[in-house]
C-alpha positions in Angstrom: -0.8 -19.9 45.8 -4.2 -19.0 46.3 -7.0 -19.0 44.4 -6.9 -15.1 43.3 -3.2 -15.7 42.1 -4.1 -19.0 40.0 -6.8 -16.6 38.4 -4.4 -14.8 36.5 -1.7 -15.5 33.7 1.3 -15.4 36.0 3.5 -14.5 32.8 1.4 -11.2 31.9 2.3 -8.2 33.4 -1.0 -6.1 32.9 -3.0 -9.1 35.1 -0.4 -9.4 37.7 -0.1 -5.1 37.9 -4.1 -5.6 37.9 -4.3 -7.9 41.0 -1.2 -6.2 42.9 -3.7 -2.8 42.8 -7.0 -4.1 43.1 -6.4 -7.0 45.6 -7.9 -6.7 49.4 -6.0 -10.2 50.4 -2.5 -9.4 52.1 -1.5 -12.3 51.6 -1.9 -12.3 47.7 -0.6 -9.2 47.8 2.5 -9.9 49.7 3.1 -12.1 46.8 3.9 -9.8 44.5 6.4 -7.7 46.7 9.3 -9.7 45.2 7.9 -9.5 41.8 11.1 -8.0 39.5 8.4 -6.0 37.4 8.6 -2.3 38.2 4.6 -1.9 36.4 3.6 -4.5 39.0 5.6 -3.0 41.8 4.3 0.5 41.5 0.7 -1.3 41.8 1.5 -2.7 45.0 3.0 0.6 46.9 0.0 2.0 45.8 -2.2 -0.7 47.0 -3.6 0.9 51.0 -2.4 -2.6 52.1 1.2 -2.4 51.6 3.1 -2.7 54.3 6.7 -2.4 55.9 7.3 -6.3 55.6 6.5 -5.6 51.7 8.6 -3.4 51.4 11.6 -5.6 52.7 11.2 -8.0 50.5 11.1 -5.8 47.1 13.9 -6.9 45.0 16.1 -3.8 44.8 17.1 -1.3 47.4 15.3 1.4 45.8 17.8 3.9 47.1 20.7 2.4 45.6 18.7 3.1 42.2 21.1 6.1 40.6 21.9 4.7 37.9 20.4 6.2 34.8 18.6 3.4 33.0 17.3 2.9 36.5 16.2 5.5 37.5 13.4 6.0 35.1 11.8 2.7 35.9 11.5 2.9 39.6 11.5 7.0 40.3 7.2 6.6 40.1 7.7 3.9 42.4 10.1 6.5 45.1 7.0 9.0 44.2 4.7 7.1 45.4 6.9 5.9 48.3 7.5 9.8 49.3 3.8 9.8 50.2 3.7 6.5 52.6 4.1 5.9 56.1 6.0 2.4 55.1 8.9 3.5 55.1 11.3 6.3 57.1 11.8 9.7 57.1 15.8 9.1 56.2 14.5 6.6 53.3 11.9 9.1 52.0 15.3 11.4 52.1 17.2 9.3 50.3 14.2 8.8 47.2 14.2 12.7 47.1 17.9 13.1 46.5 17.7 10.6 43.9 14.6 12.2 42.0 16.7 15.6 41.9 20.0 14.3 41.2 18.6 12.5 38.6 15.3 14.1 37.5 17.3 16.7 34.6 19.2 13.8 32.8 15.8 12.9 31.6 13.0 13.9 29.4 10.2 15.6 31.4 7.3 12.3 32.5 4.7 14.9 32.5 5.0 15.7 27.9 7.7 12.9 27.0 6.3 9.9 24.9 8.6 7.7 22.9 5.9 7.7 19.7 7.7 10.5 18.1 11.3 8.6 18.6 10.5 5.0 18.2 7.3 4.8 15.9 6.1 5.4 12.5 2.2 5.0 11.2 1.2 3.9 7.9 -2.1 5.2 6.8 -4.5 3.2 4.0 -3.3 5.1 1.4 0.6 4.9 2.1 0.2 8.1 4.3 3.1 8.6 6.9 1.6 9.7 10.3 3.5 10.0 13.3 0.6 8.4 15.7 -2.8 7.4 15.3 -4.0 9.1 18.6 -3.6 12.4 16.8 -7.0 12.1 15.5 -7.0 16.2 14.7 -6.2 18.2 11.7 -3.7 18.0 10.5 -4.3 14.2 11.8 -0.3 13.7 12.7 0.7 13.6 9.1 4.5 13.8 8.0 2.9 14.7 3.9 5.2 12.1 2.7 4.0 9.1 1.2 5.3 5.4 1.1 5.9 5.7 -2.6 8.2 8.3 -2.3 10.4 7.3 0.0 14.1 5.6 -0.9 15.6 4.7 3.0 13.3 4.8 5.7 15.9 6.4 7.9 15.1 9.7 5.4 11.8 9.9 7.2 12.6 9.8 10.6 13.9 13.4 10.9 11.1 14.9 9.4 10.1 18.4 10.7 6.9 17.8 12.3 8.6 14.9 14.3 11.6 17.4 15.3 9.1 19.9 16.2 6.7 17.3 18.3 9.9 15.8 20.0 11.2 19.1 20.9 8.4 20.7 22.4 8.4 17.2 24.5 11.8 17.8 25.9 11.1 21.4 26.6 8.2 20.1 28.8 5.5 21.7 26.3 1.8 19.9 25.7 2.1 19.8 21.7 -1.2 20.2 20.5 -1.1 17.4 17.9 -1.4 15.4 21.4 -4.3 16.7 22.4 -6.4 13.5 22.6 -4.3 12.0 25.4 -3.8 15.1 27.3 -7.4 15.1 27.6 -7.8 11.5 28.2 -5.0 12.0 31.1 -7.1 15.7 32.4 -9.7 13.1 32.9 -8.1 10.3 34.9 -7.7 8.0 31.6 -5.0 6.0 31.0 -3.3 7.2 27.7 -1.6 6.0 24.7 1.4 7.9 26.0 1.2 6.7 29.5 1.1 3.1 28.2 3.8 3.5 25.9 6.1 5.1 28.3 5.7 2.2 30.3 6.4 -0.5 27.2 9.5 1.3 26.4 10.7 2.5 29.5 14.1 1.2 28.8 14.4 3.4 26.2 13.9 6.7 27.8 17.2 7.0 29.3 18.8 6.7 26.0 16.2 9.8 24.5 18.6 13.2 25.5 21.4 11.5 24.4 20.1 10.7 21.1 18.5 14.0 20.7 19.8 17.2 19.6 17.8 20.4 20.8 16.5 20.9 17.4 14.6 17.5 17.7 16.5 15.9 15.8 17.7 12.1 16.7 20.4 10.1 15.7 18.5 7.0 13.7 21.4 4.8 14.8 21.0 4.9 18.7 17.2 5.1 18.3 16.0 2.6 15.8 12.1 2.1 14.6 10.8 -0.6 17.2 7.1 -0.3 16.6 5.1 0.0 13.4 1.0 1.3 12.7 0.1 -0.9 9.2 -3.0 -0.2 8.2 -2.2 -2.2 4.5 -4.6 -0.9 2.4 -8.6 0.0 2.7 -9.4 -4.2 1.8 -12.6 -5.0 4.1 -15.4 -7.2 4.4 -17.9 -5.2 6.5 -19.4 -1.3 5.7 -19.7 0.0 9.3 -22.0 3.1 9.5 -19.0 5.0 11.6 -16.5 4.0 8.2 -16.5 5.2 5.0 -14.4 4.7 1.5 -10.9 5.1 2.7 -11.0 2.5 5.4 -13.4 0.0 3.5 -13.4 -0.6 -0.1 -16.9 -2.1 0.5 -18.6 1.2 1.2 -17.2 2.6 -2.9 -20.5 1.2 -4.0 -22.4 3.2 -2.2 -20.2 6.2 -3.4 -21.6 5.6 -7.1 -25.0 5.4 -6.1 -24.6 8.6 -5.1 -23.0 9.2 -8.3 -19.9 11.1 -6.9 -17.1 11.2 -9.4 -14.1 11.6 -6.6 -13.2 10.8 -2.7 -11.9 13.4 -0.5 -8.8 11.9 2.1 -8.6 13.3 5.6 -9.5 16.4 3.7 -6.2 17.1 1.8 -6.0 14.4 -1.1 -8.6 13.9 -3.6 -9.4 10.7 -5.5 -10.9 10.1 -8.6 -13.1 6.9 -9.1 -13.6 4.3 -11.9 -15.4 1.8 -12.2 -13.7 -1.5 -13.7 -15.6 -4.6 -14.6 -18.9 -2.8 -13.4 -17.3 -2.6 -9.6 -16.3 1.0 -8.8 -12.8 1.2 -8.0 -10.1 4.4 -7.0 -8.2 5.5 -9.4 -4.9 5.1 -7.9 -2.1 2.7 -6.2 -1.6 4.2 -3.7 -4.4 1.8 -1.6 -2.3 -0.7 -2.6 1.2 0.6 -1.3 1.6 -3.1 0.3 2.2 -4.4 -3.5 2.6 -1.2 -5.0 5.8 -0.1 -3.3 8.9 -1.8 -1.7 8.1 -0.2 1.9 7.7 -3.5 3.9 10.8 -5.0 2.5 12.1 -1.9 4.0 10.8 -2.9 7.4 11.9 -6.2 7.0 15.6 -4.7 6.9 14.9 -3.3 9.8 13.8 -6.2 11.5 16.1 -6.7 14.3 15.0 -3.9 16.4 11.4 -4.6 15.9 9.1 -5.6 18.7 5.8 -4.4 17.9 3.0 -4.3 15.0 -0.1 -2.7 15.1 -2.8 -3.9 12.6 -5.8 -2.4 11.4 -7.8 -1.7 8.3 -9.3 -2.3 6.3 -9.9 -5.6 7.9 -6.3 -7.6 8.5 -7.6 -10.7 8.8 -8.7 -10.5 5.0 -6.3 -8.1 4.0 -3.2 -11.1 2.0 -0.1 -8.8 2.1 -0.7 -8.7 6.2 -0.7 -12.4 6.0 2.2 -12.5 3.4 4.0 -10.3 5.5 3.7 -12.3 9.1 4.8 -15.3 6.9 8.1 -13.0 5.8 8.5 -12.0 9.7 8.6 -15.9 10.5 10.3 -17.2 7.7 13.9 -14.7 8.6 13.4 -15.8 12.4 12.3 -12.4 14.1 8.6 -13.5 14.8 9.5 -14.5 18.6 10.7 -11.2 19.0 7.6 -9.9 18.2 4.3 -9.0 19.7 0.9 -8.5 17.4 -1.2 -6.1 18.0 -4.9 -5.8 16.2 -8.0 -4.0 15.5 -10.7 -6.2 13.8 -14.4 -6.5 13.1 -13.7 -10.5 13.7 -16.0 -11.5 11.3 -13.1 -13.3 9.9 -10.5 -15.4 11.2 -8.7 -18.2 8.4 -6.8 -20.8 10.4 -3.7 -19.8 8.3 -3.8 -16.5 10.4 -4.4 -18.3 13.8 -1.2 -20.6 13.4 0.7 -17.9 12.4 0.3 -15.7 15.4 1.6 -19.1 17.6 4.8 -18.2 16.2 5.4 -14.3 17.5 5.7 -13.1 20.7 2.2 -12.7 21.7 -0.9 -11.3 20.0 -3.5 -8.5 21.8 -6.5 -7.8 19.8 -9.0 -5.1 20.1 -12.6 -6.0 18.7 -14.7 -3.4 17.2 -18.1 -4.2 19.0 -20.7 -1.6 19.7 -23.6 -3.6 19.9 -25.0 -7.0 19.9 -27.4 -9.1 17.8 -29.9 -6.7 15.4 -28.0 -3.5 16.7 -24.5 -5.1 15.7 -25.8 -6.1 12.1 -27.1 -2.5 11.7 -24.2 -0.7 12.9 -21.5 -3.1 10.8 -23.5 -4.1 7.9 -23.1 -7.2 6.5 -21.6 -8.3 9.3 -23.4 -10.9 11.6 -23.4 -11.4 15.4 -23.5 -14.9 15.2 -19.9 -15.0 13.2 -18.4 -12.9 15.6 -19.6 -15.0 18.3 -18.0 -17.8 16.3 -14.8 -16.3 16.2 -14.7 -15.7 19.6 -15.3 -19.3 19.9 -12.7 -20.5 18.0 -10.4 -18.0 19.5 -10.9 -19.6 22.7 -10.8 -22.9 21.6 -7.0 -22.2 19.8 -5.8 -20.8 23.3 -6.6 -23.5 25.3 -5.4 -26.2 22.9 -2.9 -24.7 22.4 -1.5 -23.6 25.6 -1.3 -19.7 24.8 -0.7 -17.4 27.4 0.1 -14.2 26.0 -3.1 -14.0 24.1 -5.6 -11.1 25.1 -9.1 -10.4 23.5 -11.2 -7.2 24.4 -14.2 -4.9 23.0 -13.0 -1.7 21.6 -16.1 0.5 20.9 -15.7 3.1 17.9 
């Protein structure tokens, strides 16, 4: 093994996938050609190095693929395969009588995402959303709060998810979409892209599951992945935030001696102020405690492989805490992986030796700036505690021994 390979966490997909495209070693390279990944695989055909001997040693005979579940996975891979010289004009035959024997059985890969089929989003306020890309009116909103609902299963046929999933199968661009579309028009990698690729074993399941109507059966496709955002709890008052993501910034909102807080534009709240601190007048910023939707998810807990966390601020928001602890204590957290958005201003030890426990954690940093610019864009935050957390984030994965534990900037 060379030095580029012992560079990279050999268990995580995204850095092997990243060194199979990017490489200019054969060699290394050549090492990933029996790699059982089809992510990693794809970035190897694609790689101008790839060669005949490569493609020997791949571990499936790619035109044996027909099977349905398989398909899916490796027809990018015969796509990209159509368009080499590796391999023979009767093999390249062979990939294209696959791709349109199979191609109808499936949902179309240029609309289909599994958001609308596996996913549910959680606003501050106990907001249902279907995905937090859709960052247009009317922001992806089912108009069902957490409050109201009995049995989450009542929400997963609601009709703007029947609409969204439909106009996927029908190959339509739904406009609620629109962010990745553009990000994809542009040569970015989108939400929908990525998550195709996570759940890629589920898409041969979705026409089966689905009626034309958009309507799925919850019992063949189960909630896997969940957006929290538990409440608007947060310790810093970024200029780019505002009241219903940080409860920090409602001081600033009676200075300014408004009575009320608009929501997205479509709920109003009324303020109070309590103790002399001003407050909203409602519960429903504090759905976590206020209602019984997390056990919910907890019932659900089996099929669950993915949380996304954001704010507020989880690392001080308690019910996120309370509810890892929950996730541990019934024996699912291994099944698990953590996914965050922080300011990490903030990071209590309790936290850190909880996340040892789940599958893996990925966290997003909200950095658009360093030093004087950082404390004036995320006031009252200060660069040297994030710099500490980063420290100490470090220190935790090498002691120890973490491997699926990423880190990156993520810019507002």
């Amino acid at each position: 093994m060379n030095n580029e390979l012992k560079a990279i966490q050999m268990d995580n997909r995204d850095e092997r996938a990243h060194l199979a495209g990017t490489t200019r070693n054969v060699d290394t390279l050549a090492w990933f050609s029996a790699d059982m990944d089809p992510v990693v695989l794809l970035a190897l055909v694609r790689n101008p190095l790839f060669n005949r001997y490569m493609f020997d040693r791949m571990p499936f005979k790619l035109q044996k693929k027909s099977g349905k579940d398989e398909f899916w996975v490796w027809s990018e891979i015969m796509e990209a395969l159509l368009g080499s010289k590796v391999v023979t004009l009767e093999e390249k035959e062979g990939f294209i009588k696959i791709l349109k024997r199979e191609r109808d059985k499936l949902p179309p890969k240029s609309t289909y995402c599994p958001i609308p089929w596996n996913h549910l989003g959680i606003m501050t306020n106990g907001d249902i959303r279907m995905c937090c890309q859709m960052i247009y009116p009317p922001f992806g909103r089912t108009k069902v709060n957490v409050k109201d609902v009995k049995k989450i299963d009542d929400v997963r046929n609601l009709p703007i998810l029947k609409q969204v999933r439909k106009s996927m199968l029908e190959g339509k661009k739904h406009d609620l979409c629109k962010l990745c579309w553009d990000e994809e028009k542009f040569g970015g990698r989108s939400k929908r892209i990525h998550q195709s690729e996570v759940y890629s074993k589920l898409t041969p399941l979705i026409t089966d599951a689905t009626k034309k109507s958009g309507e799925i059966d919850v019992e063949k496709m189960p909630l896997n992945y969940y957006d929290l955002r538990l409440g608007n709890k947060c310790n810093l008052k970024c200029r780019s935030c505002g009241p219903t993501e940080s409860d920090l910034w409602l001081e600033d909102i009676k200075s300014l001696g408004d009575k009320d807080m608009s929501y997205y534009g479509v709920k109003d709240y009324k303020l109070k102020e309590v103790d002399g601190l001003m407050t909203i007048d409602s519960t429903d910023f504090a759905w976590p405690q206020a209602t019984n939707f997390l056990e919910q998810i907890l019932d659900n807990k089996q099929n669950i492989d993915r949380l996304y966390f954001t704010g507020g601020e989880p690392s001080v928001n308690i019910p996120h805490i309370q509810f890892l602890q929950k996730l541990s204590a019934e024996g699912v957290a291994g099944n698990i992986y953590l996914e965050y958005n922080s300011n990490g201003i903030s990071l209590p030890d309790r936290l850190l030796n909880l996340w040892k426990e789940f599958d893996g954690v990925g966290i997003g940093f909200s950095i658009d700036a360093t030093e004087e610019r950082y404390e004036y864009l995320r006031f009252p935050g200060r660069w040297y505690k994030f710099l500490n957390t980063i420290k100490k984030i470090d220190k935790f994965i090498t002691t120890e021994n973490l491997s699926n534990f990423t880190a990156s900037l993520a810019p507002t």
